[in-house]
C-alpha positions as CSV (number, residue, x, y, z in Angstrom):
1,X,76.0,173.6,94.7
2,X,77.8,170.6,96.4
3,X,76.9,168.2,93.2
4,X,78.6,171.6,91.0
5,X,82.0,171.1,93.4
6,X,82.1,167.1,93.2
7,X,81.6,167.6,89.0
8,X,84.3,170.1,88.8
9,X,86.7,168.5,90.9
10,X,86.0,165.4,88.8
11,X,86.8,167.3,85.7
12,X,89.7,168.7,87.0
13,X,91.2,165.1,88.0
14,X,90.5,163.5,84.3
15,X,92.1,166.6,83.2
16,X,95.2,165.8,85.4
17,X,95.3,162.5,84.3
18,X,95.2,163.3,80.4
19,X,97.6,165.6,80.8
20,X,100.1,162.6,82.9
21,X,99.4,160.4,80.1
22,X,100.7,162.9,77.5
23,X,104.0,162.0,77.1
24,X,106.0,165.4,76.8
25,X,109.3,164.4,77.1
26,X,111.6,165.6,74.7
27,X,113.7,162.7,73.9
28,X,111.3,160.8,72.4
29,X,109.0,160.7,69.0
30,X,105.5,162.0,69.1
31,X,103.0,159.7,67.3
32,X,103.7,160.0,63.8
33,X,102.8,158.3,60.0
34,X,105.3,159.3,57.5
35,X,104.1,159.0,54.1
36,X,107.1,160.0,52.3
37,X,105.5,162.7,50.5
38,X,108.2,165.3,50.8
39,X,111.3,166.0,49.0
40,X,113.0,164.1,52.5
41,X,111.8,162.2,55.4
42,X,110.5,164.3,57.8
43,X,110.5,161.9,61.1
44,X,113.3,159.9,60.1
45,X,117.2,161.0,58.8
46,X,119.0,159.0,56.4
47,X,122.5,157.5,56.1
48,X,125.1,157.5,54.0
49,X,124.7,159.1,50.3
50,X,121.3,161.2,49.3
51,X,121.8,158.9,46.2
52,X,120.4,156.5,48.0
53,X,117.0,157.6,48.6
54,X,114.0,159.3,46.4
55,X,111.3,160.7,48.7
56,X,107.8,161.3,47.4
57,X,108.7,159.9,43.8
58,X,105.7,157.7,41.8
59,X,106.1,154.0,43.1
60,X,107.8,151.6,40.3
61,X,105.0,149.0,41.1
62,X,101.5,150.6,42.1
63,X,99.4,152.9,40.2
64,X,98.9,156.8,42.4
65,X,101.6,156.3,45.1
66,X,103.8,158.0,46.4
67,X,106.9,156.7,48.0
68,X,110.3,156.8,49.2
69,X,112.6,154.3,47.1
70,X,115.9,152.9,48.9
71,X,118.4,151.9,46.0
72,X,121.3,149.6,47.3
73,X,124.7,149.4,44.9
74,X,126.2,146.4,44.0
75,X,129.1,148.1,45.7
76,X,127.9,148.0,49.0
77,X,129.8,146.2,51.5
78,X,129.1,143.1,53.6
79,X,127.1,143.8,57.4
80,X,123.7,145.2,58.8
81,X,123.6,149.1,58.5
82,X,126.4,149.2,55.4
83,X,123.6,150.1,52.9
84,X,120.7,152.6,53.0
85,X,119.0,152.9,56.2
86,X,116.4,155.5,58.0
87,X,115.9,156.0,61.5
88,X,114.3,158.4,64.2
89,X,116.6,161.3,65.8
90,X,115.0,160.5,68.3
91,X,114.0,157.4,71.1
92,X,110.6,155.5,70.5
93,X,109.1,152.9,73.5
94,X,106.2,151.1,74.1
95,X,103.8,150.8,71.4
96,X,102.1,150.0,68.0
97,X,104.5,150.2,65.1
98,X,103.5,149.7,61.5
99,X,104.4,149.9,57.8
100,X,103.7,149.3,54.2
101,X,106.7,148.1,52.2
102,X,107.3,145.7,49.1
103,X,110.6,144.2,48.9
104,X,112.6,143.9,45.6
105,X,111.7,141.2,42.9
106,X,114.6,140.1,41.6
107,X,114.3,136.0,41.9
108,X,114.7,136.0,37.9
109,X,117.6,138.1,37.5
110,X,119.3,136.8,40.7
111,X,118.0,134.1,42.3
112,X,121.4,133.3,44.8
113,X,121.2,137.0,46.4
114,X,122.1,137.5,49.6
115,X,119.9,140.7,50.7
116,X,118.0,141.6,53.6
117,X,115.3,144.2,53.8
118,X,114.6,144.7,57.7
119,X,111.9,146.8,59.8
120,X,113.2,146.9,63.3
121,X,113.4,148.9,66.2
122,X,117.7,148.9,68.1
123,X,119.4,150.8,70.5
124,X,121.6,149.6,72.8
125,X,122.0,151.5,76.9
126,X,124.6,150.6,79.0
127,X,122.7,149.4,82.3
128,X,119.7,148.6,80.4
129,X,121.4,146.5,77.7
130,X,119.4,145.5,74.0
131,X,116.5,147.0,72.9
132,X,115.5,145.3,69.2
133,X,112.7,144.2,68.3
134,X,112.4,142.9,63.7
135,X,110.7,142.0,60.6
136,X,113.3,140.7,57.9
137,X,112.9,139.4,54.5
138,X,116.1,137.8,52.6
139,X,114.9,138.2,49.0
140,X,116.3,135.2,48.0
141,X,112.4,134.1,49.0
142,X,110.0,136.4,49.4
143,X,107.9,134.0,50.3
144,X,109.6,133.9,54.4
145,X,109.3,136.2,57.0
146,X,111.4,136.4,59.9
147,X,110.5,137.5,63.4
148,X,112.0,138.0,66.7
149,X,113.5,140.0,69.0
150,X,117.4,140.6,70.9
151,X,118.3,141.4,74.3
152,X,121.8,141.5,75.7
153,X,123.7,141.6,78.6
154,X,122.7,145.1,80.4
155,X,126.2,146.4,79.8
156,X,127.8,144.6,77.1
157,X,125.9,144.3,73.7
158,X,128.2,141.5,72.8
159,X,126.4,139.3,75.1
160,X,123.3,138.5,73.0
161,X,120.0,136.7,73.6
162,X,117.6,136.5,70.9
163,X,114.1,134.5,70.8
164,X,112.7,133.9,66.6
165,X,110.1,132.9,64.9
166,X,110.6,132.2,60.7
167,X,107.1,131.8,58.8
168,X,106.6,130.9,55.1
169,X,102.8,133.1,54.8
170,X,102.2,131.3,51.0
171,X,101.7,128.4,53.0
172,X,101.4,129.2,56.9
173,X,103.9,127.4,58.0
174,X,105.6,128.0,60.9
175,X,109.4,127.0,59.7
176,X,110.2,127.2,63.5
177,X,110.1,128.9,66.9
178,X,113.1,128.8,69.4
179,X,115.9,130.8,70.8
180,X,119.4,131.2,71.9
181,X,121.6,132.9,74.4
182,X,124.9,133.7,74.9
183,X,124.7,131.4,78.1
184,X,124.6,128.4,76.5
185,X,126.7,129.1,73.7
186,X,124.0,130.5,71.4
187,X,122.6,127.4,70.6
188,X,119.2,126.8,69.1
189,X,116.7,125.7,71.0
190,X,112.8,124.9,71.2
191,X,110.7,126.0,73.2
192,X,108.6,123.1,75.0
193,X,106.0,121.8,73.7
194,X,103.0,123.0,76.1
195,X,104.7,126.1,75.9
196,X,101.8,128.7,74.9
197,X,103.5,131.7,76.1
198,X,106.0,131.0,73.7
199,X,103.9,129.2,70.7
200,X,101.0,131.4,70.2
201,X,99.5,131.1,68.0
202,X,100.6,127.5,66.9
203,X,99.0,127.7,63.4
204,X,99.0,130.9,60.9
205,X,95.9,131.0,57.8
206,X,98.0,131.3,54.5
207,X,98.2,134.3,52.4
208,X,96.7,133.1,48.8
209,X,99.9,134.1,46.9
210,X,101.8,135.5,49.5
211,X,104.9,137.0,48.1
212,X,106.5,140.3,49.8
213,X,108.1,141.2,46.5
214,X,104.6,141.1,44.3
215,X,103.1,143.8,46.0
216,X,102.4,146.2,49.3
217,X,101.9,144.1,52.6
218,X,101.0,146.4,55.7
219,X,103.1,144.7,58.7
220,X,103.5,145.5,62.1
221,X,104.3,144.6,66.1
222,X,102.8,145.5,69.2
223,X,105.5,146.0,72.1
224,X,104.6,146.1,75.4
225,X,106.7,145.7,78.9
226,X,105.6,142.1,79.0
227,X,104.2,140.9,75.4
228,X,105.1,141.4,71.8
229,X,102.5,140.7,68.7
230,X,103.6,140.5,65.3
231,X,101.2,141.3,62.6
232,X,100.3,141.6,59.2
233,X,97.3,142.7,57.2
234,X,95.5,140.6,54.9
235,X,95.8,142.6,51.5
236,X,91.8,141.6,50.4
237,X,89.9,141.4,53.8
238,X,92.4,143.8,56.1
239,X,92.0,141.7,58.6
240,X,95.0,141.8,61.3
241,X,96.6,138.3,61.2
242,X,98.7,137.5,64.2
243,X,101.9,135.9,63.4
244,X,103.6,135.6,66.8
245,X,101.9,136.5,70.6
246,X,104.8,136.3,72.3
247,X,104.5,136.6,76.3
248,X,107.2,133.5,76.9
249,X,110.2,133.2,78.9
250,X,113.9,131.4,78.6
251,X,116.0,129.9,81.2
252,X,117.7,132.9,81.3
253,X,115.5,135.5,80.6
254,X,112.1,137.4,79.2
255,X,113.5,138.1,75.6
256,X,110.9,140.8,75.8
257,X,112.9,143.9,75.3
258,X,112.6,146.4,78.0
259,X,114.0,149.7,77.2
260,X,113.7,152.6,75.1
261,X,115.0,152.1,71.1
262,X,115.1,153.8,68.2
263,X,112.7,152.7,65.0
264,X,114.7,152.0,61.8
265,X,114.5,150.5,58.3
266,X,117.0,149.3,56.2
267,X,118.4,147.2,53.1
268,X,121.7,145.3,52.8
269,X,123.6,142.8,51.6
270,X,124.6,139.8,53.7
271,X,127.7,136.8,52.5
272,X,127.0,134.6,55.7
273,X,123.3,134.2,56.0
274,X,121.3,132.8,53.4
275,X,117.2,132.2,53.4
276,X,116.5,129.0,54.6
277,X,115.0,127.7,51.1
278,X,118.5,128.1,49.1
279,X,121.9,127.6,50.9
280,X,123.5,129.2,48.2
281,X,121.8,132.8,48.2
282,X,125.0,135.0,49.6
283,X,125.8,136.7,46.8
284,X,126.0,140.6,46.6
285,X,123.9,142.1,44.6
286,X,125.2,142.2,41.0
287,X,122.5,145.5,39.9
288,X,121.3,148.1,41.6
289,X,118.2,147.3,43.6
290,X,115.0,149.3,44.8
291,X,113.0,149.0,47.9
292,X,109.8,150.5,48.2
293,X,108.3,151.9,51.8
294,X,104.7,153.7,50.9
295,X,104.5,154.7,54.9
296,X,106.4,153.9,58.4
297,X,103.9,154.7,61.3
298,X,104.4,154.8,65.7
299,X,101.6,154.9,67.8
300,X,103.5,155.1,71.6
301,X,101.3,154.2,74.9
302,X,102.2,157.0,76.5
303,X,101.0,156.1,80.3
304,X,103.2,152.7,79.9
305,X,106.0,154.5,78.8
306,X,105.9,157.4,81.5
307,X,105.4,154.3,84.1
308,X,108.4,152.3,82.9
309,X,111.2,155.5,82.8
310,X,109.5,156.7,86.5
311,X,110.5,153.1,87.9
312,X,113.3,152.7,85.8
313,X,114.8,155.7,86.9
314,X,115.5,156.3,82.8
């Protein structure tokens, strides 16, 4: 009879702590994989014009999928957020984030574009400041990848502080690693050389033909309080390659961000920053242009989450 008490009471407490785990807090997203396959998103809203997006339509590029297509206009203006963009009503934390996308080819009919496809996570809260957390391609070169992550200033979003990584994966080369802050005038700078916080890993395996406008990459990032991972599938082995373990830290601060965001993707035009391989590539876009997302997917650690918000008063 006693061993019958001790079991129950030990079922009762695992049930107590599944059920504190399970995040039920309404602000935020459950765990969720859009595929697109309806006539609109149904985790994320769009912006702007309906004639911007085609949800569940046959993909321009692969054989039996399925996917949303995001069309930016050669009218589009200039600035992040001014051309087709999804994002979550709702927050999203701590956790695994993930996606398949290919990026526009257009290198042939306009090789001096100045367009940026980016996967991200942003939202800014007074007291808590910054919370985004990339992926970006400028399709000038496909070939690049850009990483990294922003902070601010907890009550003005103004004051930024960003750490970056920028990675050509045809070659696995690591183009560089640094950061900047708005308290030393948002200069670049390295990180130190026995830096492994900061540096790992300090060599990437190239994709074989590595081109993010060919075909469908899976990426994604890992976030947690302390450490972000950037990743990316191999396309032939689906092995997880690590682009960036970041657990580092800046004079000034983590560059990890802390609180909760909102997860987003989006496709724009840029006149002031060009890919690093061509100076030149600014332009807008002289056609109109589709991108291709086959899925978005967030995986949240619920017990970190609930932890952070209880301490953090949020």
């Amino acid at each position: 009879m006693k061993k019958s008490i001790i079991i129950s009471v030990l079922a009762l407490c695992g049930l107590a702590f599944a059920a504190a785990a399970q995040d039920t807090d309404s602000r935020f997203m459950r765990p969720f994989t859009e595929n697109f396959s309806a006539s609109k998103p149904e985790n994320f809203g769009t912006s702007g014009s309906s004639l911007r997006y085609y949800c569940g339509v046959p993909s321009l590029s692969e054989l039996g999928s399925d996917v949303m297509l995001m069309r930016i206009n050669p009218s589009d203006p200039a600035g992040a957020g001014r051309g087709p963009e999804i994002s979550t009503p709702k927050m999203t934390h701590f956790g695994t984030y993930s996606a398949r996308i290919r990026v526009p080819d257009v290198k042939a009919v306009q090789p001096n574009i100045g367009v940026v496809v980016g996967y991200f996570t942003y939202r800014f809260t007074r007291g808590y400041g910054l919370s985004e957390i990339d992926f970006e391609w400028l399709i000038a070169d496909p070939t690049l990848i850009y990483i990294g992550t922003w902070t601010s200033d907890p009550n003005n979003v103004n004051n930024l502080q960003r750490v970056g990584r920028t990675i050509n994966l045809a070659t696995g080369q690591i183009l560089y690693t640094n950061y900047r802050s708005y308290h030393d005038g948002n200069r670049n700078h390295d990180f130190a050389s026995n830096d492994d916080a900061a540096l790992t890993p300090r060599t990437i395996p190239a994709i074989t033909g590595y081109d993010a406008s060919k075909q469908f990459y899976v990426y994604g990032f890992d976030w947690y309080p302390n450490r972000l991972t950037w990743w990316i599938e191999h396309p032939d082995t689906g092995e997880k390659i690590i682009l960036w373990d970041y657990q580092g830290t800046t004079p000034n601060f983590s560059g990890v961000p802390q609180p909760p965001t909102t997860y987003l993707l989006n496709f724009w035009h840029t006149n002031d920053w060009s890919v690093d391989t061509n100076p030149r590539s600014k332009e807008a876009p002289k056609y109109p242009y589709f991108l291709e997302i086959d899925w978005m997917k967030y995986e949240p650690y619920d017990d970190v989450n609930i932890a952070w918000r209880k301490e953090n008063n949020f």
